[in-house]
DSSP file (Angstrom, degrees, kcal/mol; ACC not computed):
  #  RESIDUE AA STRUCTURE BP1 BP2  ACC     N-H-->O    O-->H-N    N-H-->O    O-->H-N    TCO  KAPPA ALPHA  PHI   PSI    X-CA   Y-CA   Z-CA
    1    1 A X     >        0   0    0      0, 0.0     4,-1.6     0, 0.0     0, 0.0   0.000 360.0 360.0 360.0 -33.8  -16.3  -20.1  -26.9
    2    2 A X  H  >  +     0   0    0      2,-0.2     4,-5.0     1,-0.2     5,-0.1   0.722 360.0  59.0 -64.1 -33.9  -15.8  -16.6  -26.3
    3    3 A X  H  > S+     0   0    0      2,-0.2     4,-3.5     1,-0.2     5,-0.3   0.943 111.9  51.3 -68.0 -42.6  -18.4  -15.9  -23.9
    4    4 A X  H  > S+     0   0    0      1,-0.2     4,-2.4     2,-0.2    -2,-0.2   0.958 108.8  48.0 -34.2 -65.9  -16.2  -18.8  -21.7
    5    5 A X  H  X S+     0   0    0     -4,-1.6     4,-2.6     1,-0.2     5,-0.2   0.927 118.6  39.2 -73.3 -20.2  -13.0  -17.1  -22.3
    6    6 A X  H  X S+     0   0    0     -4,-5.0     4,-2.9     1,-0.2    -2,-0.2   0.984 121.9  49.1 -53.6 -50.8  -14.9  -12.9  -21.0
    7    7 A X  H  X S+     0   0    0     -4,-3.5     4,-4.1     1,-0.3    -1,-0.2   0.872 106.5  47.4 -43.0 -45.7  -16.6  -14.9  -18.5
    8    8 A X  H  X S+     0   0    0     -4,-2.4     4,-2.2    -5,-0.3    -1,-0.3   0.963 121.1  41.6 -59.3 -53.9  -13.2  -16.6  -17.5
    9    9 A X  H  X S+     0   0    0     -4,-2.6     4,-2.7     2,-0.2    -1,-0.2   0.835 107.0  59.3 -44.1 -50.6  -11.7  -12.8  -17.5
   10   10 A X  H >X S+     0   0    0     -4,-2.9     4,-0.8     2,-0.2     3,-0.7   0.965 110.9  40.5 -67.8 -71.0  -14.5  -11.3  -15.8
   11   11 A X  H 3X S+     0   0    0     -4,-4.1     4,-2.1     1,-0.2    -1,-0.2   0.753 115.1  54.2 -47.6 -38.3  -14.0  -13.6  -12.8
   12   12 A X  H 3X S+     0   0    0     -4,-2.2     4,-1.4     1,-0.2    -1,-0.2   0.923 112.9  41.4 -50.3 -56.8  -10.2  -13.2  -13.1
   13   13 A X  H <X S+     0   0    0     -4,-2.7     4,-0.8    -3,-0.7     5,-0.3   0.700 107.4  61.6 -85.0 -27.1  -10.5   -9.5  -12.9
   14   14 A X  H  X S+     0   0    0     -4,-0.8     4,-3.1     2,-0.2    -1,-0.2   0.884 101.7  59.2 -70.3 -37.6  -13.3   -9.9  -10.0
   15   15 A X  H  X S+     0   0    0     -4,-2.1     4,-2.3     1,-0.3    -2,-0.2   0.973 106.2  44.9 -59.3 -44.5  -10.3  -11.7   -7.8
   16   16 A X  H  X S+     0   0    0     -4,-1.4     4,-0.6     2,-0.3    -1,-0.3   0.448 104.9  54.3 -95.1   7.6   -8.3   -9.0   -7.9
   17   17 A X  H  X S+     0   0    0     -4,-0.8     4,-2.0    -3,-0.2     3,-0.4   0.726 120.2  42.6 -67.0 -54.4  -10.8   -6.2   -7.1
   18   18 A X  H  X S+     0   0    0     -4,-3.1     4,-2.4    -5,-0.3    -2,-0.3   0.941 109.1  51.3 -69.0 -42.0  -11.4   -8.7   -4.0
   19   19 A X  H  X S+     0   0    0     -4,-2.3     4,-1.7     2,-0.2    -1,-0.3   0.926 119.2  46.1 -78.1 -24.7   -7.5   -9.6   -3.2
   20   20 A X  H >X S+     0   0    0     -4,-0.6     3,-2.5    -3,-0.4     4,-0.5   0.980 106.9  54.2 -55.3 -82.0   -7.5   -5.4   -3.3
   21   21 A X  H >X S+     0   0    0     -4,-2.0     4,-2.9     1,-0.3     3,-1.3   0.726 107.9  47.1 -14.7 -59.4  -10.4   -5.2   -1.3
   22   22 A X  H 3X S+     0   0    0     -4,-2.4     4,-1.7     1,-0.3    -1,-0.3   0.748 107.3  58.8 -80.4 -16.2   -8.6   -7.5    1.6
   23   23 A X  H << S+     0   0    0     -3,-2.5    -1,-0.3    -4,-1.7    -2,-0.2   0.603 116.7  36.1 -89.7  -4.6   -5.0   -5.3    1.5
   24   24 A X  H <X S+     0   0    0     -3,-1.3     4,-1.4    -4,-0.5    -2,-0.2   0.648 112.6  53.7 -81.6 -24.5   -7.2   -2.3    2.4
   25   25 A X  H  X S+     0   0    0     -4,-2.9     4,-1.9    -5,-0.3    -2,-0.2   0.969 120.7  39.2 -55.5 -56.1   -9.5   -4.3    4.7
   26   26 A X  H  < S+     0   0    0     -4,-1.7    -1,-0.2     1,-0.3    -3,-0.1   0.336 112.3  50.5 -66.7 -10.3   -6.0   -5.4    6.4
   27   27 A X  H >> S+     0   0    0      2,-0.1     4,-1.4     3,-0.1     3,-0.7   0.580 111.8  47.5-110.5 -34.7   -4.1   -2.4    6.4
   28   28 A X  H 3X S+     0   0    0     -4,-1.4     4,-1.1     1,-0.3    -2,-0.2   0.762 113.4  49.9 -89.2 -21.7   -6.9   -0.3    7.9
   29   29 A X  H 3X S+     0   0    0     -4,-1.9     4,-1.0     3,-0.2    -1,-0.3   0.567 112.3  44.3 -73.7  -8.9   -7.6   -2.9   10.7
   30   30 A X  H <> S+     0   0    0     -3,-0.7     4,-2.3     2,-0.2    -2,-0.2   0.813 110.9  55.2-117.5  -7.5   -4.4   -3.2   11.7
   31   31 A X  H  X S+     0   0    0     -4,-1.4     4,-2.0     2,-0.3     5,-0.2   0.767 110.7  48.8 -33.2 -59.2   -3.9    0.9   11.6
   32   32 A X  H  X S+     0   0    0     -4,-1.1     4,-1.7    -5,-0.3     5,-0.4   0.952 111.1  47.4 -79.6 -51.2   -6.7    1.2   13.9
   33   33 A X  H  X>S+     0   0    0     -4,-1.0     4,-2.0     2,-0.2     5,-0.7   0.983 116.0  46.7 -15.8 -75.5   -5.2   -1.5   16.3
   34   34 A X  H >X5S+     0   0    0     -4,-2.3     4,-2.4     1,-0.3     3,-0.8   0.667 110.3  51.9 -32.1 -62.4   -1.8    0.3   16.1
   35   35 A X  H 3<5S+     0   0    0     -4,-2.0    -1,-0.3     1,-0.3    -2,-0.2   0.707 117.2  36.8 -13.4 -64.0   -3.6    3.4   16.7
   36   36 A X  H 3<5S+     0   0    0     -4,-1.7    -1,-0.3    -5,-0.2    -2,-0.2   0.770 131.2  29.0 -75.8 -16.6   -5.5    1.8   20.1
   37   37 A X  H <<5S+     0   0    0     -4,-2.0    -2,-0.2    -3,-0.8    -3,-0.1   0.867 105.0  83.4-113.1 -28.9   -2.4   -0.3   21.3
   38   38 A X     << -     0   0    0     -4,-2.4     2,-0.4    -5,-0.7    15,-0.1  -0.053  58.0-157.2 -46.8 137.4    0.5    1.5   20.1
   39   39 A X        -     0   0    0      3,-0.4     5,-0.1     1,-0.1    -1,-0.1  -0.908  17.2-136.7-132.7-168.2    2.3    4.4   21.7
   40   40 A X  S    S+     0   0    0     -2,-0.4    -1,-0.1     3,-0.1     3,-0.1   0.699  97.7  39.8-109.5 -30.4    4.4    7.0   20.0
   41   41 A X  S    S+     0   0    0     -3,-0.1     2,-0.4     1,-0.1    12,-0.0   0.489 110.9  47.3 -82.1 -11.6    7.0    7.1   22.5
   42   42 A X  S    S-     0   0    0     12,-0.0     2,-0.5     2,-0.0    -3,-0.4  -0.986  73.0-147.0-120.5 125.1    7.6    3.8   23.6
   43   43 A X        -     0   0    0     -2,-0.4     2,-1.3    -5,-0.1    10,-0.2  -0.848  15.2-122.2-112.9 139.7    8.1    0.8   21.2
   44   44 A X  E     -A   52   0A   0      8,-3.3     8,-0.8    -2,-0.5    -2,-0.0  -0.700  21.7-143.1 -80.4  93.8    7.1   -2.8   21.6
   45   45 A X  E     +A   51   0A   0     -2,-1.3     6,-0.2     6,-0.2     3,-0.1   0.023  28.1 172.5 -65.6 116.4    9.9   -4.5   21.2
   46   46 A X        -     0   0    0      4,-2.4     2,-0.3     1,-0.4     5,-0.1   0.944  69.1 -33.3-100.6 -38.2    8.8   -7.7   19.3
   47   47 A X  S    S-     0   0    0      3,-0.7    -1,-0.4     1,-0.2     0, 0.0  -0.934  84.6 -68.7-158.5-172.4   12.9   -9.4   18.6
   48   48 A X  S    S+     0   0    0     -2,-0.3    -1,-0.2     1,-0.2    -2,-0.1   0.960 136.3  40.1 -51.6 -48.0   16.2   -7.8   18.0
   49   49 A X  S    S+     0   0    0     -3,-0.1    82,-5.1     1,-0.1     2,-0.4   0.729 109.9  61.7 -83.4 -14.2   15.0   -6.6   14.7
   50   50 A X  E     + B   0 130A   0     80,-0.2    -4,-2.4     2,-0.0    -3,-0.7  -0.796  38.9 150.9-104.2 128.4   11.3   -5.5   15.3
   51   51 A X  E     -AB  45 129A   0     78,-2.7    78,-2.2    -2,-0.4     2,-0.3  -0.948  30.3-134.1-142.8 172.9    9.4   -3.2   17.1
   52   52 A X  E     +A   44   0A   0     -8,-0.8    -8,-3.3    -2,-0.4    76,-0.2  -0.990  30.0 169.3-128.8 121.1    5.8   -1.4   16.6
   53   53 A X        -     0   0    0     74,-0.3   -10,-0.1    -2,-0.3    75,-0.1  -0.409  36.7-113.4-138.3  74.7    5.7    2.1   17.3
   54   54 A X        +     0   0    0     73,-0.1     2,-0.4     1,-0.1    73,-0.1   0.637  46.1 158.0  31.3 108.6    3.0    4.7   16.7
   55   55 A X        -     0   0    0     71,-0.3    71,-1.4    85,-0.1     2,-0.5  -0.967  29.4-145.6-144.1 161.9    4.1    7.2   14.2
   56   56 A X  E     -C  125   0B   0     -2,-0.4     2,-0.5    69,-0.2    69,-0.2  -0.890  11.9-144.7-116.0 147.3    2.1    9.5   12.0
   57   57 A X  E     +C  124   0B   0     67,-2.1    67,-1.2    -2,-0.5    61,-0.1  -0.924  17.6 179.5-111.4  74.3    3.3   10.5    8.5
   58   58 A X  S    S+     0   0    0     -2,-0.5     8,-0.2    65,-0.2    -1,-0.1   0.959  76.1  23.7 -19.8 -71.2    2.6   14.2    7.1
   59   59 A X  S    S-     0   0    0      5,-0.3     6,-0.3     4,-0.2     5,-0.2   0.577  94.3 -72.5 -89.0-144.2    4.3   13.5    4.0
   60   60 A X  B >> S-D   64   0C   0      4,-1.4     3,-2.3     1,-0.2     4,-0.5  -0.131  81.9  -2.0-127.4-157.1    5.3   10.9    2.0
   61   61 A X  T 34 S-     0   0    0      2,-0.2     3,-0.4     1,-0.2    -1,-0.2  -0.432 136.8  -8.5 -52.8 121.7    7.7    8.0    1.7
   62   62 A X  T 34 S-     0   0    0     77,-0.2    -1,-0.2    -2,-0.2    -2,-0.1   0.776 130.3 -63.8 143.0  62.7   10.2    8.2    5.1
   63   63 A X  T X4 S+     0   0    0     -3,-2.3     3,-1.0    -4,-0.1    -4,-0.2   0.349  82.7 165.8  82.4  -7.9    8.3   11.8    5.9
   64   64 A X  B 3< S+D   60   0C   0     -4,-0.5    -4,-1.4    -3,-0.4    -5,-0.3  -0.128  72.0  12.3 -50.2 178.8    9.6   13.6    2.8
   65   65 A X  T 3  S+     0   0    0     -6,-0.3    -1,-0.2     1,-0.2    -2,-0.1   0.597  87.2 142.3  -9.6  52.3    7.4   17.1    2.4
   66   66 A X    <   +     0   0    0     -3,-1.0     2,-0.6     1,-0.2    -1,-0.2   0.826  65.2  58.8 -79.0 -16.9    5.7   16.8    6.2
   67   67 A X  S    S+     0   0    0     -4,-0.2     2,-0.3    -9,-0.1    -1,-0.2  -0.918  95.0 167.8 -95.6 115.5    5.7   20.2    7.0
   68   68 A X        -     0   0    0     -2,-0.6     2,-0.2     1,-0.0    -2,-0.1  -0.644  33.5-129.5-115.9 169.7    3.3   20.9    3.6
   69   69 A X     >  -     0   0    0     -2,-0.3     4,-1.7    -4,-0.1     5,-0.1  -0.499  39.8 -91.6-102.7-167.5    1.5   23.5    2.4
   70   70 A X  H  > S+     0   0    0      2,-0.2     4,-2.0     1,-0.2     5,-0.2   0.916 126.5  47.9 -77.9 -26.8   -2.1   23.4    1.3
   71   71 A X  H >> S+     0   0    0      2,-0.2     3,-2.1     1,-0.2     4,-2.1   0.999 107.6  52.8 -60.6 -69.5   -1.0   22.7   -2.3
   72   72 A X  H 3> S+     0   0    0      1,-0.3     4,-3.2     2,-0.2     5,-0.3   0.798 103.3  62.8 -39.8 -38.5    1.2   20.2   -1.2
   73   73 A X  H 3X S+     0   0    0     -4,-1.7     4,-0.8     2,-0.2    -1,-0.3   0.838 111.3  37.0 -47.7 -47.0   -1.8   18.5    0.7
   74   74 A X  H XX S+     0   0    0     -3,-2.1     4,-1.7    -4,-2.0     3,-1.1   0.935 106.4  59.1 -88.1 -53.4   -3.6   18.0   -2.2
   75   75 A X  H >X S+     0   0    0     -4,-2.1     3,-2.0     1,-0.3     4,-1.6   0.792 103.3  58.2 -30.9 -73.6   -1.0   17.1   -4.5
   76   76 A X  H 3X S+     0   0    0     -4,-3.2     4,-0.5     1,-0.3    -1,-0.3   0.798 114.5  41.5 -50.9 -32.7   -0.5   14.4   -2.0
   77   77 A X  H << S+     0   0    0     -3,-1.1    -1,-0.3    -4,-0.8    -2,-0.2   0.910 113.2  50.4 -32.1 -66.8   -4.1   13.6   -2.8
   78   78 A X  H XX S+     0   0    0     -3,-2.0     4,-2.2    -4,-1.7     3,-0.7   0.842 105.6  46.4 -49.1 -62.2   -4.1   14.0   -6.1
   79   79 A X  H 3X S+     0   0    0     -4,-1.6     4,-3.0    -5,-0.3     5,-0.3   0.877 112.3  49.3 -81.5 -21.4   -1.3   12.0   -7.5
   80   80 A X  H 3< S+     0   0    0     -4,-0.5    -1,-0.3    -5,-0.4    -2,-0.2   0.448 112.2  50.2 -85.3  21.5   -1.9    8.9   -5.6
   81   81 A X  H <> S+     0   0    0     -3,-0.7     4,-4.4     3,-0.1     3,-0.4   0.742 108.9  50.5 -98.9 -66.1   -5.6    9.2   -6.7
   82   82 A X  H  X S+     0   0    0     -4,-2.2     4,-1.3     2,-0.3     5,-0.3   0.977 111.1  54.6 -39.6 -64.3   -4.4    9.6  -10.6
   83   83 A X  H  X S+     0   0    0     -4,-3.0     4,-1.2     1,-0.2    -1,-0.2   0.888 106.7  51.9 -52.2 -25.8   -2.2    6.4   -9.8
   84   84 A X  H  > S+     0   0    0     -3,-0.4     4,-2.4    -5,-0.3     3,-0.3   0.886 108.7  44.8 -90.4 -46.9   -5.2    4.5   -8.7
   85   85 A X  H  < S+     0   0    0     -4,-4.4    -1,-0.2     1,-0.2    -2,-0.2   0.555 105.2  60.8 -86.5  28.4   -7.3    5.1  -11.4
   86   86 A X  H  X S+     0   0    0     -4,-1.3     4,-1.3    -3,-0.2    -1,-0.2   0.653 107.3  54.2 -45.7 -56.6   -4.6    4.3  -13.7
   87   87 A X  H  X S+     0   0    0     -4,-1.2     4,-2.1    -3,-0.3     5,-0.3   0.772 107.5  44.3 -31.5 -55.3   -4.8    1.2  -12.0
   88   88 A X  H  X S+     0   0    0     -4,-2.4     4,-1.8     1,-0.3    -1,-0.3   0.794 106.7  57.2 -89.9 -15.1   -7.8    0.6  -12.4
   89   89 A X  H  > S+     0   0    0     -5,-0.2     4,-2.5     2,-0.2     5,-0.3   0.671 112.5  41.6 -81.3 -24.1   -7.8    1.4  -15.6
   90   90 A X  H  X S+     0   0    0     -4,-1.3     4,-3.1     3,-0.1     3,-0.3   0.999 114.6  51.4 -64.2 -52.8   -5.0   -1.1  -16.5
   91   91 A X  H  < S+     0   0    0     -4,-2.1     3,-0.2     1,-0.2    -2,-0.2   0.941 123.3  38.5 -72.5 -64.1   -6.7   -4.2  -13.9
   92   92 A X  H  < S+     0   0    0     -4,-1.8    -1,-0.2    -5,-0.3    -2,-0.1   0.809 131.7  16.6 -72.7 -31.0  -10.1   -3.3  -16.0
   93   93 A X  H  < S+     0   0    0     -4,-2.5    -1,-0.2    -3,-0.3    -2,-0.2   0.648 107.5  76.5-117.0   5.7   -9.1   -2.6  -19.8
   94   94 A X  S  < S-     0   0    0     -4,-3.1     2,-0.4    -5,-0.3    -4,-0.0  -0.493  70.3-131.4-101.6 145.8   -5.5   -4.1  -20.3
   95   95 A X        +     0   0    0     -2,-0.2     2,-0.3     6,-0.0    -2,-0.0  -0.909  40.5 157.6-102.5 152.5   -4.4   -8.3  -20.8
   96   96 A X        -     0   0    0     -2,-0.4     2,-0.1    -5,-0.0     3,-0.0  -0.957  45.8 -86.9-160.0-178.0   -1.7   -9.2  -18.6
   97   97 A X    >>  -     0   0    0     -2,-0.3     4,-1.6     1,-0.1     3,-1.3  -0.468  46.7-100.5 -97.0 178.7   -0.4  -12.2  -17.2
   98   98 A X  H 3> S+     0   0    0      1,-0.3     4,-1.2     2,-0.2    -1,-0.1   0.899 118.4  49.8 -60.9 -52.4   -1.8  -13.7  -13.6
   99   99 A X  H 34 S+     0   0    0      1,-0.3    -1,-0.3     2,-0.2     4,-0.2   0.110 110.4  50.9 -99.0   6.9    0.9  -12.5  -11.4
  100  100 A X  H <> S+     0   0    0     -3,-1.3     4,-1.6     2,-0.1     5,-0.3   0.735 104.3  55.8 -54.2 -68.0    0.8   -8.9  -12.7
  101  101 A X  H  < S+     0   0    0     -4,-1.6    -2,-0.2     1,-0.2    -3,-0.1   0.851 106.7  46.1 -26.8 -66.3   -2.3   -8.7  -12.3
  102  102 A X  T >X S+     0   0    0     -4,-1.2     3,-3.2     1,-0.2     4,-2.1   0.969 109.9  62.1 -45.3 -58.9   -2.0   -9.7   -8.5
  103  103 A X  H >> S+     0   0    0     -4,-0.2     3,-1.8     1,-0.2     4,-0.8   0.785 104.9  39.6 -21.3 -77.4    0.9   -7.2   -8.4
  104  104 A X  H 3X S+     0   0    0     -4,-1.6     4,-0.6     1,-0.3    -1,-0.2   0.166 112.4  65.7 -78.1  18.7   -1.3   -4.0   -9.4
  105  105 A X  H <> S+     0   0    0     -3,-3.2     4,-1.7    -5,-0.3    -1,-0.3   0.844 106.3  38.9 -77.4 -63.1   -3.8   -5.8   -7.0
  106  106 A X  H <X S+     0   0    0     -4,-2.1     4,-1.2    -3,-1.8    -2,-0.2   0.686 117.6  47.6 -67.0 -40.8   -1.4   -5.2   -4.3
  107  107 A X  H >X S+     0   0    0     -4,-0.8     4,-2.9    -5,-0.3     3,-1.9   0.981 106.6  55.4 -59.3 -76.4   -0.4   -1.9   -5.2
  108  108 A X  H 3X S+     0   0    0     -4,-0.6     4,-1.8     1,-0.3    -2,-0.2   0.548 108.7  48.6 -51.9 -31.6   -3.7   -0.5   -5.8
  109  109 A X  H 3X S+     0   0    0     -4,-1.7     4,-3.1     2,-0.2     5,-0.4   0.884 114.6  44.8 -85.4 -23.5   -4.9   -1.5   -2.1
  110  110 A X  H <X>S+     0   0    0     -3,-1.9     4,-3.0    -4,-1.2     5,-0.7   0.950 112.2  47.3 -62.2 -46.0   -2.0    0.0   -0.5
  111  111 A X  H  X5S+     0   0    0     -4,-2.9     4,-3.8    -5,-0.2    -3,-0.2   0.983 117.6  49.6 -50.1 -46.2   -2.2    3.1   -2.6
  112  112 A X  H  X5S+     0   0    0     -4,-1.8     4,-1.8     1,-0.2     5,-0.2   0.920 115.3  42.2 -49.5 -58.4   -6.4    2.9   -1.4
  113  113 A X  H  X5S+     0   0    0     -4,-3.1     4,-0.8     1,-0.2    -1,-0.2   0.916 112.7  51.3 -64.9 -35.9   -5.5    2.4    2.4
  114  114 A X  H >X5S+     0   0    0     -4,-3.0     4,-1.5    -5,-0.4     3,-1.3   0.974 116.8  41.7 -68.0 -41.9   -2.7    5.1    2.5
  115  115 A X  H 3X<S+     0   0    0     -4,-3.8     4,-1.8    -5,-0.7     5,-0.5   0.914 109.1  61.1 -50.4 -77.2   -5.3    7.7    0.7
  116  116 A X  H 3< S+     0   0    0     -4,-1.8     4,-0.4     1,-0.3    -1,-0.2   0.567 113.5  33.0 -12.1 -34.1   -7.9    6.5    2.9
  117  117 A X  H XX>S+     0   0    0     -3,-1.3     4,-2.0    -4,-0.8     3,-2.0   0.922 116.3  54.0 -96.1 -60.7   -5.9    7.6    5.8
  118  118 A X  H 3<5S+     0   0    0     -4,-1.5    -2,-0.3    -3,-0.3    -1,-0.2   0.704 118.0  40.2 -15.4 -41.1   -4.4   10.7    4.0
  119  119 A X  T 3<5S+     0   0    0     -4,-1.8    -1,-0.3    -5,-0.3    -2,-0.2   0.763 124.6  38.0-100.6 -20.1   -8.3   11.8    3.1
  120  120 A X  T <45S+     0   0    0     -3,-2.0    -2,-0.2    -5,-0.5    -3,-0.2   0.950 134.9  12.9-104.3 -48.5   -9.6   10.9    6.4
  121  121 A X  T  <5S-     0   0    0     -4,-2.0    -3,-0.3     2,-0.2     3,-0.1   0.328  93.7-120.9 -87.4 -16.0   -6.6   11.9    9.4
  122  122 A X  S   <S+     0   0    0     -5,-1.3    -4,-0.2     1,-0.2     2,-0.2   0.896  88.6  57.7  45.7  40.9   -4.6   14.0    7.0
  123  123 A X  S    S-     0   0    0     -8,-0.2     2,-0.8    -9,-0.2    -2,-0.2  -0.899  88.8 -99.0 175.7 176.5   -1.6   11.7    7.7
  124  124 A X  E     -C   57   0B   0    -67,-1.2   -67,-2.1    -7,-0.2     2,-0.2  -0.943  25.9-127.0-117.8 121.5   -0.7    8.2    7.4
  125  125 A X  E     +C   56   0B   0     -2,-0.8   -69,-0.2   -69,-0.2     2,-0.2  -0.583  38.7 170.7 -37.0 121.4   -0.8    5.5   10.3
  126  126 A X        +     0   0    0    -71,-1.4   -71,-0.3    -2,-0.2    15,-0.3  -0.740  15.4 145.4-135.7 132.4    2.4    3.9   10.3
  127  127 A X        +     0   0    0     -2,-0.2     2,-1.0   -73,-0.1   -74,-0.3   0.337  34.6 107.5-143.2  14.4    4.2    1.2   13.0
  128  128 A X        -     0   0    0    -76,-0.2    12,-3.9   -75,-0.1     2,-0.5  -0.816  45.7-171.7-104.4 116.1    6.3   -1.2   11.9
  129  129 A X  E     -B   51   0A   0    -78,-2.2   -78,-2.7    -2,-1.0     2,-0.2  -0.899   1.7-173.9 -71.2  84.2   10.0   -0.4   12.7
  130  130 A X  E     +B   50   0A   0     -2,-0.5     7,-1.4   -80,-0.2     2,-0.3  -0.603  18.2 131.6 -83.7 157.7   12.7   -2.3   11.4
  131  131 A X  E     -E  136   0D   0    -82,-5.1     2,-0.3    -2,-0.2     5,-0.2  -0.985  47.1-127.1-174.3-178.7   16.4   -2.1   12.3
  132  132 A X  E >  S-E  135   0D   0      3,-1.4     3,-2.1    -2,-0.3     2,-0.2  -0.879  77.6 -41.0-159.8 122.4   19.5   -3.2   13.2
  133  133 A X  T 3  S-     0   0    0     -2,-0.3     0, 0.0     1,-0.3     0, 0.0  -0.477 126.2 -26.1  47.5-115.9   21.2   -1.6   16.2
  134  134 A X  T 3  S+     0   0    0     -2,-0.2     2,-0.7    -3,-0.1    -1,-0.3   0.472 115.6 106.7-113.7  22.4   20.6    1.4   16.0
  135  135 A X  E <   -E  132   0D   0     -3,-2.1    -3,-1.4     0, 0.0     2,-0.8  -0.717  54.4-163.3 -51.7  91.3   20.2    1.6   12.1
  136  136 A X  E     -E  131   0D   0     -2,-0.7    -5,-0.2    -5,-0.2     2,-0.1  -0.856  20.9-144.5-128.7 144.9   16.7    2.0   11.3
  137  137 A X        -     0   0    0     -7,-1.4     2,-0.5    -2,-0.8     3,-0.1  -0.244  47.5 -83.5 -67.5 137.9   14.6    1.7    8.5
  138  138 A X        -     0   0    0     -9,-0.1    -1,-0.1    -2,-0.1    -8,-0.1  -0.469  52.2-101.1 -43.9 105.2   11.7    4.1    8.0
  139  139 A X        +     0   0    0     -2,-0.5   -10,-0.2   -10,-0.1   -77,-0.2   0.007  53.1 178.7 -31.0 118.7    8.2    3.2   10.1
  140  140 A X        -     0   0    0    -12,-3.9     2,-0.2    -3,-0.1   -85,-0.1   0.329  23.0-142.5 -74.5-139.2    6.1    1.7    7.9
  141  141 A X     >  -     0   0    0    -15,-0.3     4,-1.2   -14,-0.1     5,-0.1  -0.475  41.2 -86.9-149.2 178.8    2.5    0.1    7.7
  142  142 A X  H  > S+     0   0    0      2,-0.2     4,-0.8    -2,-0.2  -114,-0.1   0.361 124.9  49.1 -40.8 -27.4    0.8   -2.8    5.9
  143  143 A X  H >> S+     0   0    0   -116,-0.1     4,-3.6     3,-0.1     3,-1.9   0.919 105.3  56.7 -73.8 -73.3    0.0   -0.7    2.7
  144  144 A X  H 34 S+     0   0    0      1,-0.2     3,-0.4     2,-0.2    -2,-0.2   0.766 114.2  39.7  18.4 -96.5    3.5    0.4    2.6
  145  145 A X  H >X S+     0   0    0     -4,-1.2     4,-2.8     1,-0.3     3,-0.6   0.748 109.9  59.8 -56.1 -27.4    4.5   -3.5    2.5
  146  146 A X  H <X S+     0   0    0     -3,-1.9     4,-3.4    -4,-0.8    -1,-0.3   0.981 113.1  34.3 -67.4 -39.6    1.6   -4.5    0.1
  147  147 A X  H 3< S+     0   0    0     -4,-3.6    -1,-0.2    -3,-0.4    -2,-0.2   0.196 116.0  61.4 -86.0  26.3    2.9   -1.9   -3.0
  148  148 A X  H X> S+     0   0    0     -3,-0.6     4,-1.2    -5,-0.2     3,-0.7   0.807 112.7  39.5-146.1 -95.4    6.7   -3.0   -1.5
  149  149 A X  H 3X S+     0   0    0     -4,-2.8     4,-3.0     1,-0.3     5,-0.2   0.792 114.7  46.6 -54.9 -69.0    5.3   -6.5   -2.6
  150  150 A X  H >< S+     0   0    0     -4,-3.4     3,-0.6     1,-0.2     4,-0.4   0.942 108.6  57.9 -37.9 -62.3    3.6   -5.7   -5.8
  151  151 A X  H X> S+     0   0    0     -3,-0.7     4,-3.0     1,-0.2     3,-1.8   0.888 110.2  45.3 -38.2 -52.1    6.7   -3.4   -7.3
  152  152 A X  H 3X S+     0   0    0     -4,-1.2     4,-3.6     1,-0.3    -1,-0.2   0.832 106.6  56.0 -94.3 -10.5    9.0   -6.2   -7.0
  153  153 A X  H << S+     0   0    0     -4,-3.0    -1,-0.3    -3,-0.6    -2,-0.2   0.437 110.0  46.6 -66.0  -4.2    6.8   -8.8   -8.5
  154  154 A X  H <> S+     0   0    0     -3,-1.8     4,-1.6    -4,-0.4     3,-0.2   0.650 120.0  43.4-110.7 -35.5    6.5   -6.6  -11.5
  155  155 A X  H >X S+     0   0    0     -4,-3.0     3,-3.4    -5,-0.3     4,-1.2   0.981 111.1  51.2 -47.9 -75.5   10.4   -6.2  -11.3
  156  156 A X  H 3X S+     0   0    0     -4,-3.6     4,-0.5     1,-0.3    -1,-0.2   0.580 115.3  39.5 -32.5 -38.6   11.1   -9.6  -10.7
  157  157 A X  H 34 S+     0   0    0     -3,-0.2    -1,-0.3     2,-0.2    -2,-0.2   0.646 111.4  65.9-100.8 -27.1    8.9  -11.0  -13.9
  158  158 A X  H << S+     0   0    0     -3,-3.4    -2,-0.3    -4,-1.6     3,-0.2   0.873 108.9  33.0 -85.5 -19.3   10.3   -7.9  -15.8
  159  159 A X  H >< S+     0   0    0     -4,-1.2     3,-0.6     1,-0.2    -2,-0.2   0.583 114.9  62.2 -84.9 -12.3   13.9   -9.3  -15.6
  160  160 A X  T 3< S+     0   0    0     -4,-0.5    -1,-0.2    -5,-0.4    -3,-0.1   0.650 110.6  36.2 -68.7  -9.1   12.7  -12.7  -15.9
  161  161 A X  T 3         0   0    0      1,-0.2    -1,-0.2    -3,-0.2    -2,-0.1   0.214 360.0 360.0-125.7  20.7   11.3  -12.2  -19.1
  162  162 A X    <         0   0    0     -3,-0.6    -1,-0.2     0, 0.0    -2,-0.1   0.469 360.0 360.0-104.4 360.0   13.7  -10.1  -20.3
């Protein structure tokens, strides 16, 4: 009976390497699309409230520390590296309920695609613009939305269960 329920775990745990796996797969295709199709000056206007426009990210959430220093460069390395294997150390040695799980799924490939870019370009792809007139939200990307997603599913479940 036991070996059922690791097995059962083991698979559990295997899904959400793989639904991680497909939010980096998806955030880094659609990065290099923005990348090729995209401009930086010009936005594609998709309806009133969206457009896609090419912007690169130094720094962190909506540009904080983009003119860095070298320290700062790695720290921005560092800690979202620490946070992923944190991650990974919960997904692998922790029990939790399904839809946690998926959460720190979700986080853990956004944090992966934003390093990814961060280790590889030494800035972050981002192009989704939202707004309203001329009230606009901070450019995103597809990582961005995935750990957006995750966060409030572990909010959302913690005041449901509270």
């Amino acid at each position: 009976m036991s070996k059922n329920i690791n097995k059962k775990l083991n698979n559990y745990k295997y899904l959400l390497f793989l639904i991680s796996s497909c939010v980096v797969l998806l955030d880094q295709i659609s990065k290099y699309y923005a990348k090729i199709l995209l401009s930086e000056t010009n936005p594609t206007i998709l309806n009133t409230y969206n457009n896609l426009i090419l912007v690169f990210n130094h720094g962190i959430a909506f540009s904080l520390f983009s003119k860095q220093s070298i320290i700062q460069k790695y720290t921005l390395i560092i800690i979202p590296l620490l946070i992923i294997l944190y991650i990974l150390y919960y997904i692998i040695r922790t029990q939790y309920k399904f839809f946690n799980g998926v959460a720190y799924s979700l986080i853990l490939g956004g944090a992966l695609g934003n390093l990814i870019d961060r280790i590889l370009f030494d800035k972050v792809t981002d192009f989704i613009d939202w707004h309203v007139g001329m009230y606009h939200w901070p450019t995103f990307n597809m990582a961005d939305s995935f750990v957006c997603i995750g966060v409030a599913i572990i909010i959302i479940d913690g005041i449901k269960n509270k």
